[in-house]
Phi, psi and omega in degrees: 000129170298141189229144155280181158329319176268030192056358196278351185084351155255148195303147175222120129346125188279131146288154185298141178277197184257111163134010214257167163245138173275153187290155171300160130248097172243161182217130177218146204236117178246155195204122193224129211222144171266132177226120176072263183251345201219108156327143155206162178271091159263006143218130168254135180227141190210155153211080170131213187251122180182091173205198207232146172282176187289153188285156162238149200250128183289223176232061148216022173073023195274162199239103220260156195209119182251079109056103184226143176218116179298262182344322183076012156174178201235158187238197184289156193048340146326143179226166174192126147242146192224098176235136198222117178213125172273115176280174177302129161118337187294150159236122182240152174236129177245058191258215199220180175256320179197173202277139180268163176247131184219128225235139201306137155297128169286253200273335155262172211230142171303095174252150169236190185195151172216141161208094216254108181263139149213149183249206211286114187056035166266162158244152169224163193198109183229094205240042166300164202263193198250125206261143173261131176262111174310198175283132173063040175239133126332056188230172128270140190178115159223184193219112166272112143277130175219141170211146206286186179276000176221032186290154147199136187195150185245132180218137171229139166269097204213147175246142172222122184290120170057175169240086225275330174282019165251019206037048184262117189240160190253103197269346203221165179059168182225164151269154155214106192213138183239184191221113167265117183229081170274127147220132179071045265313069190251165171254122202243320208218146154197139185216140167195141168255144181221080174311081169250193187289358158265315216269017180259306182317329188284148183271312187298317179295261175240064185322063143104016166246143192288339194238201154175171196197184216170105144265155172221169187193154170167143336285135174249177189205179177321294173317298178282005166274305205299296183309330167281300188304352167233022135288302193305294183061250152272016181276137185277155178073035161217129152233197161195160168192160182238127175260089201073230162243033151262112142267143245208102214233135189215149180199131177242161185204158201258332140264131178286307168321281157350276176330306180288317184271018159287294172319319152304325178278349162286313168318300178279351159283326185259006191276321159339306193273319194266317172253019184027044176245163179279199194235078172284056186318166167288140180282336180294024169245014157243011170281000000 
């Protein structure tokens, strides 16, 4: 669990020194209620740049959400919370448009927050494309899931370090970023990490790959643990394991482009079984 300074688990913003620019702070609040047949957003709220585009519905009707952060990336001191709630029944997808960015910084540090409620035969699917930390960036970030007991949802995490074909290497800053996973609101899963430019180098860390990533899917079961492991096979910088009916698929890569499409292709082996849904990408993923 990310703990602030105080302890309290919540993010605090560094404040500006003098001669310093204050960082953006948006907040965007979504609220999603099923009427008749069809998810809808009915509630949107925002404040600074940070909002969604109109939903678009595919052709199973499910109701996809594009993610927007106007500026294209986060500096020093930036703050951004992203809170999202699926009333019962609902179903949803969320991603981004294009890989987000966090870009170098001095002493202060760039934070996000996420908090994804979904409830009881709801589904959610939280799929941003993957963000890159430049050289000397900053972040913090962490992500709350809470799911009913009969909740299902697929989420993924993915970093990408420096811009190694532009030959951009990440020598300097860190991530520190956890995963809070509540179902029926028990504490099921917490996790946190702390990525700096040694431990992406380091043989105990990502020993010497620019990207890594983190699914989490539920519910799951043998079977669909079985169904990664033979995606996976014998490839090296992939795992997977089931804690209960949560599973839990991790992968690093020497390329982000590799890393996302290992990760989509899991997504899409498994989306059949935990959501029942086919395995239909978004289309803003092929732009």
């Amino acid at each position: 669990m990310l703990l602030a300074p105080d302890g309290s688990g919540a993010l605090h913003p560094g404040r500006a020194g003098p001669g310093e620019l204050p960082g953006w702070e948006a907040k965007l609040q979504l609220g999603f209620t099923r009427r008749r047949e069809k998810t809808v957003l009915t509630e949107r709220k925002h404040r600074g740049p940070l909002t969604v585009q109109r939903p678009f519905y595919a052709d199973d009707g499910l109701c996809h959400l594009y993610l927007l952060h106007p500026p294209g990336g986060m500096v020093a001191g930036d703050r951004l919370t992203i809170e999202a709630t699926l009333a019962e029944g609902c179903e949803a997808l969320l991603t981004t448009p294009a890989a987000g960015k966090c870009y170098r910084s001095d002493a202060r540090v760039a934070e996000q927050s996420v908090r994804l409620t979904v409830g009881d035969q709801s589904a959610l699917e939280w799929l941003p494309q993957e963000t890159i930390i430049f050289d000397g960036a900053r972040l913090r970030s962490e992500m709350r899931i809470e799911l009913g007991e009969t909740s299902r949802f697929i989420g993924w995490d993915m970093l990408a370090f420096g811009r190694p074909a532009a030959g951009e290497i990440f020598n300097d800053g860190f991530v520190e970023a956890g995963w809070r996973l509540f179902k029926a609101g028990r504490p099921f899963h917490i996790e946190r990490v702390l990525l700096d430019a040694e431990a992406v180098k380091a043989n105990w860390g990502l020993q010497g790959c620019s990207s890594c990533g983190t699914l989490f899917a539920s519910p799951a079961s043998a079977k669909t643990l079985e169904i990664v492991r033979d995606l996976i096979g014998e490839a090296p910088g992939r795992g997977v394991t089931l804690i209960d009916d949560v599973l839990i698929c991790r992968a690093v890569d020497a390329r982000a482009d590799r890393l996302r499409a290992f990760l989509q292709t899991v997504w899409a082996a498994l989306r059949p079984a935990v959501l029942l849904r086919a395995d239909v990408p978004p289309r803003i993923w092929a732009y």
